[in-house]
C-alpha distance (Angstrom), angle and dihedral (degrees) to the residues before:
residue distance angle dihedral
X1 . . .
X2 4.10 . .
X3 3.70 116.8 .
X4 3.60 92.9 -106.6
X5 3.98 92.8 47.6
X6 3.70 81.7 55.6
X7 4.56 88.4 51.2
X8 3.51 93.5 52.8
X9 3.88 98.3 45.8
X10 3.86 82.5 48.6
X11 3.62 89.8 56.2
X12 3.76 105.2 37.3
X13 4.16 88.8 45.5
X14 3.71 88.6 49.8
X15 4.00 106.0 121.3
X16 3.82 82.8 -13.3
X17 3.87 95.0 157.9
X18 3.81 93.4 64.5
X19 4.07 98.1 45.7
X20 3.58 127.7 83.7
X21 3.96 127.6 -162.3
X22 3.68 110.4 -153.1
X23 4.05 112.5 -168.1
X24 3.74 117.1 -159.2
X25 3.77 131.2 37.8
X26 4.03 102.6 -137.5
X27 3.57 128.6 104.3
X28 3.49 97.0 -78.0
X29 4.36 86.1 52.1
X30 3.50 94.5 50.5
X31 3.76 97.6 47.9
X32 3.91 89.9 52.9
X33 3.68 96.1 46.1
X34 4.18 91.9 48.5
X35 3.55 91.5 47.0
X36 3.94 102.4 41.3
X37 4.02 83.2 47.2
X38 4.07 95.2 51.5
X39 3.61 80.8 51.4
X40 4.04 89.4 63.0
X41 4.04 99.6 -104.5
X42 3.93 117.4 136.8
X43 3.85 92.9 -120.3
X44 3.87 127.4 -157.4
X45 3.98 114.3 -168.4
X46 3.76 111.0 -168.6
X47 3.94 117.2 -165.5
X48 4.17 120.7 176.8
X49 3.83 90.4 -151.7
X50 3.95 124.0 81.5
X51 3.46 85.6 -117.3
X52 3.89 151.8 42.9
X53 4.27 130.7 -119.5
X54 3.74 95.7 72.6
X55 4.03 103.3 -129.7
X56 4.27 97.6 -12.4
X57 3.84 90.4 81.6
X58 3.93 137.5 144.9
X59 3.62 124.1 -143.5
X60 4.10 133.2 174.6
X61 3.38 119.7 -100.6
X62 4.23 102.3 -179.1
X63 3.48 103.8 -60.6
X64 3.62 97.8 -12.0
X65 4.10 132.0 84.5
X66 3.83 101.6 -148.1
X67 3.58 129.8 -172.9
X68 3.23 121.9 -119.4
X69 4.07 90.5 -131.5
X70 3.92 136.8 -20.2
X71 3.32 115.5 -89.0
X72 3.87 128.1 -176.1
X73 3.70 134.9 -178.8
X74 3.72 135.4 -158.9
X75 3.72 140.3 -120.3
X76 4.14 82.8 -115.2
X77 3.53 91.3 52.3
X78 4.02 93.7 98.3
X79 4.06 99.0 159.8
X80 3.92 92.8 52.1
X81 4.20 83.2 43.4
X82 3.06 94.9 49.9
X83 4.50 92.0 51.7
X84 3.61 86.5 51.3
X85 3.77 91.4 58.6
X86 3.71 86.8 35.5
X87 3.90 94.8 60.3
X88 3.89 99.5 33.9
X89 3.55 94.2 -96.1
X90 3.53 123.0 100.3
X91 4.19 87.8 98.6
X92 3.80 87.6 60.9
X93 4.38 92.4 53.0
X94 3.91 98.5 43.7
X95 3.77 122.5 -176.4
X96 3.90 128.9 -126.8
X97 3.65 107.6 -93.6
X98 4.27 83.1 -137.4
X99 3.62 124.2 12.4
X100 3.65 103.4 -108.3
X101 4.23 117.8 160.5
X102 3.54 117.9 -173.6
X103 4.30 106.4 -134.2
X104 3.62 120.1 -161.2
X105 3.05 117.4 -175.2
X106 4.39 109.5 -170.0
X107 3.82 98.3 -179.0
X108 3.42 104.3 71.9
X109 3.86 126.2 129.0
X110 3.86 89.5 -122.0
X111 3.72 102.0 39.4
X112 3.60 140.4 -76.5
X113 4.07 106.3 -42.5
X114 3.98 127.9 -175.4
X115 3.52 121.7 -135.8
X116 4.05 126.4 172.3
X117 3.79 137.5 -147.8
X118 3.64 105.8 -144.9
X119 4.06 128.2 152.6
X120 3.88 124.9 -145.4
X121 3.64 135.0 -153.0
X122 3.94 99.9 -71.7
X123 3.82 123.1 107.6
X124 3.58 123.4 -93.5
X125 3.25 123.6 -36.7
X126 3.85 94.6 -1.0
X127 3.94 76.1 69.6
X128 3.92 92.6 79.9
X129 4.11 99.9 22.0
X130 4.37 93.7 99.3
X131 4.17 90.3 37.3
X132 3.61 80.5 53.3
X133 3.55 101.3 41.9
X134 3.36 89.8 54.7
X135 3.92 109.3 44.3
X136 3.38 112.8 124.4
X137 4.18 97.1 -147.2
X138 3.44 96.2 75.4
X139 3.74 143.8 59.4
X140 3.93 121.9 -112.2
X141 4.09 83.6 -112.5
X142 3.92 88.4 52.1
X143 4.02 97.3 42.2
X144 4.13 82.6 50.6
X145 3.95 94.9 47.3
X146 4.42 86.3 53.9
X147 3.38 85.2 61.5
X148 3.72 102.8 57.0
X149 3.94 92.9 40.0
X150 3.82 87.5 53.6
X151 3.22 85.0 53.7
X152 3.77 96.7 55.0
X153 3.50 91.3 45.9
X154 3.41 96.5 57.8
X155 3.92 87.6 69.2
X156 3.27 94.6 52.7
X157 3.82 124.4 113.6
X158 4.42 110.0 -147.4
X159 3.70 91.2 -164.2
X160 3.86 93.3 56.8
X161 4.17 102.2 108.8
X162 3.77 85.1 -141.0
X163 3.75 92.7 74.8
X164 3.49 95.1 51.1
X165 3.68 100.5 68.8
X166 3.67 83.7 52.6
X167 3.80 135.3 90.6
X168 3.69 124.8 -126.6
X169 3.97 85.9 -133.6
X170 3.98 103.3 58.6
X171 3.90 86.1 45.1
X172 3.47 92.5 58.5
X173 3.98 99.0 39.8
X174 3.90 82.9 55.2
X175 4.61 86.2 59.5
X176 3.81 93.5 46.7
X177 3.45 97.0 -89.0
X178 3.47 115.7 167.6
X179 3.67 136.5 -156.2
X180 3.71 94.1 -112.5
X181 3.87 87.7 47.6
X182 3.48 84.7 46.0
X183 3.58 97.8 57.2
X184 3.90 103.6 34.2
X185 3.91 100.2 44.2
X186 4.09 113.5 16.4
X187 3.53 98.4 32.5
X188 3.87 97.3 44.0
X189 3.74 82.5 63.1
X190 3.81 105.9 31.8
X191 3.50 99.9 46.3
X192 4.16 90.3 56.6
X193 3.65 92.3 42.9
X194 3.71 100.9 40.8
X195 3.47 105.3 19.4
X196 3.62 90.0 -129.7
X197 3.76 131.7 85.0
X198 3.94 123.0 -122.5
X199 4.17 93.6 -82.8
X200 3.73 94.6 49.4
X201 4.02 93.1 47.9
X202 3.01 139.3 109.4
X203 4.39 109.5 -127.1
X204 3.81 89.0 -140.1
X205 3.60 95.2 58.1
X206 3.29 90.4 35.6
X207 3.81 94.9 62.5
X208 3.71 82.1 41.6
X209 3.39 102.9 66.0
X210 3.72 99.8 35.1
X211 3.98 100.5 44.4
X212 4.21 91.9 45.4
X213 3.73 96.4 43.2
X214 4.21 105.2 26.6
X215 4.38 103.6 26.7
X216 4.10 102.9 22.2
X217 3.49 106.9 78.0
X218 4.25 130.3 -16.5
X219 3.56 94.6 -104.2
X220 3.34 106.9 37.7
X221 3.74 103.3 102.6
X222 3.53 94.5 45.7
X223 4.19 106.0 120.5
X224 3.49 140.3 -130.6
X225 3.97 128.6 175.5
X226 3.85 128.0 174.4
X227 4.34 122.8 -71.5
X228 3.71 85.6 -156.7
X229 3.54 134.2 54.7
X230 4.04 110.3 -78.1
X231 3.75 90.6 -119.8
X232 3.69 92.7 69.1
X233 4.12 92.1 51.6
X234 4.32 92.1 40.2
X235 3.19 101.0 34.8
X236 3.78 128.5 20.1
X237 3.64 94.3 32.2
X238 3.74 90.1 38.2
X239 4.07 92.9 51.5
X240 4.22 81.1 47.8
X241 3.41 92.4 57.4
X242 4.16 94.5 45.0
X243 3.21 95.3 43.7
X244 3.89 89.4 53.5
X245 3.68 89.3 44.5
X246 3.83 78.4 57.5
X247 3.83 91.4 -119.3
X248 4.02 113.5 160.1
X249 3.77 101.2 -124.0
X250 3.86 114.8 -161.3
X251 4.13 114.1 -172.9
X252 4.13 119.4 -167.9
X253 3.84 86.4 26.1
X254 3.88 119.2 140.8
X255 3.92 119.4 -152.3
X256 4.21 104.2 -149.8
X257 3.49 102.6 171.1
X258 3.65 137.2 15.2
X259 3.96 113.5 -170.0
X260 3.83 148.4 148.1
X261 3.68 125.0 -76.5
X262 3.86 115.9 -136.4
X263 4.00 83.2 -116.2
X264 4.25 84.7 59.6
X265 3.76 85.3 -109.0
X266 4.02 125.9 118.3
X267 3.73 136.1 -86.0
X268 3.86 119.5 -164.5
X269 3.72 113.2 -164.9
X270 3.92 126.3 -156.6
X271 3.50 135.3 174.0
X272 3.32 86.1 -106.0
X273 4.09 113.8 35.2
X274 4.10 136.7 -8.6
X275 3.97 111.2 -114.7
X276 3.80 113.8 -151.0
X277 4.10 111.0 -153.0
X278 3.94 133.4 148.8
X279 3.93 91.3 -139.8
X280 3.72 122.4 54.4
X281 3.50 123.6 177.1
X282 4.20 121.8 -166.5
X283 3.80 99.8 -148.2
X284 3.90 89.4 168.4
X285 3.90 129.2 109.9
X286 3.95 119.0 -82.7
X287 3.69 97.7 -83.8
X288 3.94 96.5 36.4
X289 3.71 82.3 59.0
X290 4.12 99.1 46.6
X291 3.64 92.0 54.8
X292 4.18 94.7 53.2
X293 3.44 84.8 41.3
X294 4.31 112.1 123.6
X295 3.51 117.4 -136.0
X296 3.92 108.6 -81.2
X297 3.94 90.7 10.3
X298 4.28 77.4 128.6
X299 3.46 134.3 21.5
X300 3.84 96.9 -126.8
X301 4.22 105.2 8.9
X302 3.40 92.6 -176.5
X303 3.62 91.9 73.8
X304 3.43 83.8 84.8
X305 3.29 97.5 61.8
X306 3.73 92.9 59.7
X307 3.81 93.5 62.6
X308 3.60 104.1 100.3
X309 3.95 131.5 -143.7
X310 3.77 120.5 -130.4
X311 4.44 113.3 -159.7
X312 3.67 129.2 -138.0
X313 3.22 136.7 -157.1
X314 3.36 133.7 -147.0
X315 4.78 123.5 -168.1
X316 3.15 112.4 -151.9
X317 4.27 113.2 -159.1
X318 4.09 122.8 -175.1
X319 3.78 109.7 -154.4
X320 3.88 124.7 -153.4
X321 3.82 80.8 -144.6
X322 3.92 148.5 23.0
X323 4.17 103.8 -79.3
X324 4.00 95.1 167.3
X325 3.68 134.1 44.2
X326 3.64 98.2 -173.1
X327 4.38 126.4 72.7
X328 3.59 89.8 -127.8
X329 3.79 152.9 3.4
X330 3.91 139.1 169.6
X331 3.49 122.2 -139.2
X332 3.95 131.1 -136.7
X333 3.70 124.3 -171.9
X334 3.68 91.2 32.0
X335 4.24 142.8 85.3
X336 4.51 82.5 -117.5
X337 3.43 108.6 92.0
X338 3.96 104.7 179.4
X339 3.82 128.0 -3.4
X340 3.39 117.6 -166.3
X341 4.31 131.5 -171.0
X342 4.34 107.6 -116.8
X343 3.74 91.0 163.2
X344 3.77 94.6 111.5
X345 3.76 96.1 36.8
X346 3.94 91.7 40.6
X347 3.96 91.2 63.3
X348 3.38 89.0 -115.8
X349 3.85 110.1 151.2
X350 4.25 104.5 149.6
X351 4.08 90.5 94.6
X352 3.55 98.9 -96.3
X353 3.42 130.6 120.3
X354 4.32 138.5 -116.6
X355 3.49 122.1 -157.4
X356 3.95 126.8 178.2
X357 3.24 122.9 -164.8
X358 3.71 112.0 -149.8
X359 4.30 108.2 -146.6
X360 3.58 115.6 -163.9
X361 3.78 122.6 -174.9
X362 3.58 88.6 22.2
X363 3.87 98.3 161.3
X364 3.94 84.5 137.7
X365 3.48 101.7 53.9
X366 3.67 112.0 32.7
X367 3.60 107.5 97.8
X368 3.97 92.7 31.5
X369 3.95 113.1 126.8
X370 3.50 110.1 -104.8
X371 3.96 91.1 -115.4
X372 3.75 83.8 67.1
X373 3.64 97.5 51.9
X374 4.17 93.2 45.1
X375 3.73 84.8 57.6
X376 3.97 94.1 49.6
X377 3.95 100.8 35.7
X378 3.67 105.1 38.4
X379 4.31 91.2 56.0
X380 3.81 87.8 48.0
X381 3.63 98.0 50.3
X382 3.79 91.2 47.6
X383 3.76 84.6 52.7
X384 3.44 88.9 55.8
X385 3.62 101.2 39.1
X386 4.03 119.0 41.0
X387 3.28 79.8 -164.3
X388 3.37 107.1 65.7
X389 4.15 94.5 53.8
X390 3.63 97.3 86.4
X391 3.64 98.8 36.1
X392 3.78 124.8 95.0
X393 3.71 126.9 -122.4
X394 3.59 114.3 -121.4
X395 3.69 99.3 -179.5
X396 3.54 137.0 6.2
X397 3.72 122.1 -179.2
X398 4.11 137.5 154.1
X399 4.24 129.8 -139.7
X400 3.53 119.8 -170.0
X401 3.20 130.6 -160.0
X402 4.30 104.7 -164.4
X403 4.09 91.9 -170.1
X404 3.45 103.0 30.4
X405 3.36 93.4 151.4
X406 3.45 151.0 -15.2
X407 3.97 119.8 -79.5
X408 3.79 105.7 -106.8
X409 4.26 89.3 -148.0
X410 3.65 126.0 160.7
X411 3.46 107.1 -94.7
X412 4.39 95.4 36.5
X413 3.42 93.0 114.1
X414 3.52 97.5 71.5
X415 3.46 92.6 51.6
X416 4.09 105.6 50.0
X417 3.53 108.7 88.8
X418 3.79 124.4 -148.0
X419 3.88 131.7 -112.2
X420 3.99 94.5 -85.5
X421 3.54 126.4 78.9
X422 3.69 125.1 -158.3
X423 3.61 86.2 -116.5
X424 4.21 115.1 78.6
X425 3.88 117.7 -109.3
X426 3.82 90.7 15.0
X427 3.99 120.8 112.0
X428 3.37 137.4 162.0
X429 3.68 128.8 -133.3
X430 3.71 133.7 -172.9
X431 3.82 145.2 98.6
X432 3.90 93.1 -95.1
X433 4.16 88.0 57.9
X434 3.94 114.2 91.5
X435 3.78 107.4 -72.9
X436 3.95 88.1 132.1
X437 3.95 88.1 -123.2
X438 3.76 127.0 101.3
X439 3.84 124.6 -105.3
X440 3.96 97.7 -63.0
X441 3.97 137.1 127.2
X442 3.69 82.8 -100.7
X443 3.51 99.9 51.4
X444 4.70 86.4 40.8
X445 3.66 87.4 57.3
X446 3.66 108.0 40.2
X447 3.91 81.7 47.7
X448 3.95 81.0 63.4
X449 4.03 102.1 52.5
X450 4.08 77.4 40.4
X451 3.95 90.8 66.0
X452 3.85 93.9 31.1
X453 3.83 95.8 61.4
X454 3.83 96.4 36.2
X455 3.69 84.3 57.8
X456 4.14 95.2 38.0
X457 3.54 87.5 51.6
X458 3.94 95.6 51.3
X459 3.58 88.7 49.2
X460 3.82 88.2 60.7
X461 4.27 87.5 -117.1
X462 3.65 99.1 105.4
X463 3.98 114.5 -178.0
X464 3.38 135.7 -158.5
X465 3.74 115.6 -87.9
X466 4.15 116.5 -122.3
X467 3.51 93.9 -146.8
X468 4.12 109.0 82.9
X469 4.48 88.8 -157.3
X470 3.94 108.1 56.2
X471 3.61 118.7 -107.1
């Protein structure tokens, strides 16, 4: 080793034990910085982007701040809860004081017709039996046949490997599930939680999803999602709360290499400056994190190749005029999945109207020009809203987010590692890592306290967790 090799691991190991290096600005970053800094370690948190919140971002588009894509959270979603509370912002990302989702469906034989899933006061599942009883999409025989599957899914166990190398799809073929069912009940769901539908996922996370937020507890499923723009929640109230935590932030900063000290503690290299710390924590997608990767950080890295990304998209439409009185809807019958009402969070105050449609599973549509999707949206919505056919569009515009998440296929579970590497003062962090939920803020953040107390615990200063159940 040269003499100045020698300098600079000098000065990065200096006080190494007490310093943390936190790579990766998103939800899952920002969690693992706060909580490794309430725990009394000087924490650095380097992000290459301008900004913080990893992919559930705002930007301005003229007058308005947009988001980037929808994003909603449920009642069962106790991790992203608790970094609302945690940044000051839970007030500004309420939840529904009742589930209640507005379903229209616009192909049927008699006209469009409106249905709702809603729950009442009774226990689980009586919760959902009269919304169910009641919805319109299905046939009596259909309605009948959810029952008994919920039932059987209710015994189900997500962790169990077995279900993992199962799809949702088969599993529900084999309870009388039929396509219809398929499409108007488990998909509606499945596809905006997992960003798959029931043949591309996974049965564990499957069961996941539908046993924590539709037969845990009454109000779980009942949904919340941000009345401002998602910049001001992930990052100005997140940089707040770091930089009251006394967390270093550093924006437009690229990590190049991540390596061993000769004192077995960690260098961070930038363009602009090498970071010595004896925790590191890789809060950056799958691949991100294989290429910083040491030698022997994992038994078999490439495993992390194999994890594969799923894209959404998400329309964006500017009305010259209100077209929708209700927050939300989902759609049946039709290429719009979700619409949802940003006119008060957008800034927009002239008496029009924004809508976004939030596009899931949209393998079809990503890379389409955006003079393709104008033709195909803007019909459907004016199916779907009579409203909408004599108004004008102001603005029409497309973001796309390639690797929105990670694809929830049979056979993932195998492949996503957990926060510990097999290398000491090395953790990984990220909503793709084994949390045993899908690619959500909830499973981004708990993926953060995941790393945090792995490495708190290591460094003999275990915390208490903020989550009462385990994760």
């Amino acid at each position: 080793m040269s003499g100045s090799d020698q300098r600079a691991d000098q000065r990065t190991d200096d006080r190494a034990d007490d310093r943390a290096v936190v790579v990766g600005g998103g939800l899952a970053g920002v969690t693992a910085a706060l909580e490794l800094a309430d725990a009394g370690l000087r924490v650095t948190l380097l992000e290459g982007r301008p900004r913080l919140g990893g992919l559930a971002f705002s930007f301005k588009r003229g007058d308005l701040t947009v988001d980037n894509g929808q994003h909603v959270y449920l009642r069962c979603c106790t991790a992203y809860r608790w970094f609302l509370d945690r940044v000051d912002g839970a007030d500004l990302a309420p939840l529904q004081d009742r589930l209640d989702v507005p379903v229209l469906d616009v192909a049927h034989p008699r006209g469009p017709r409106l249905g709702r899933l809603r729950r009442s006061a009774l226990p689980v599942p009586l919760h959902l039996a009269g919304s169910l009883a009641r919805y319109p999409h299905l046939s009596l025989a259909e309605r009948a046949s959810v029952g008994r599957a919920a039932l059987a899914l209710r015994r189900l166990d997500p962790a169990d490997p077995a279900l993992d190398g199962l799809d949702f799809a088969t599993w529900l073929g084999r309870y009388g599930q039929s396509p219809r069912t398929i499409e108007a009940l488990w998909d509606l769901v499945g596809i905006a939680t997992l960003n798959a539908t029931a043949e591309q996922s996974s049965l564990g996370l499957a069961a996941m999803v539908f046993k924590t937020g539709l037969l845990s507890e009454n109000g779980a499923a009942d949904i919340g999602w941000a009345k401002v723009p998602l910049g001001d929640l992930h990052d100005t109230l997140a940089r707040k709360a770091l930089d009251a935590a006394g967390v270093r932030t550093e924006l437009r900063t690229r990590v190049t290499a991540v390596s061993r000290t000769g004192e077995g503690n960690w260098r961070v290299d930038t363009e602009a400056e090498s970071l010595g710390a004896g925790t590191v924590v890789l809060a950056v997608p799958q691949r991100e994190a294989h290429a910083l990767l040491p030698a022997g950080a994992l038994a078999d890295p490439d495993k992390l190749l194999d994890i594969g990304t799923a894209p959404i998209l998400n329309v964006h439409v500017v009305y010259d005029r209100k077209v929708l009185k209700r927050p939300f809807f989902a759609a049946l019958g039709s290429p719009v999945q979700w619409v949802f009402d940003r006119t008060d969070a957008s800034g927009l105050t002239d008496g029009g109207q924004y809508l976004a449609l939030s596009q899931s599973v949209a393998q079809d549509d990503i890379d389409e020009p955006v003079t393709v999707l104008r033709a195909k949206y803007l019909p459907e919505l004016e199916r779907l809203l009579p409203a909408a056919r004599g108004a004008k569009v102001r603005d029409f515009f497309v973001t796309r987010e390639r690797t929105a998440t990670f694809a929830p296929a049979p056979g993932v579970g195998r492949l996503r590692p957990g926060p510990r590497t097999d290398t000491p003062g090395l953790y990984l962090a990220g909503a793709w890592t084994a949390t045993g939920w899908p690619a959500t803020m909830e499973g981004a953040v708990r993926s953060g306290l995941g790393a945090a107390h792995t490495a708190l615990a290591a460094l003999g200063r275990p915390r208490e967790h903020p989550l009462q159940e385990a994760v």
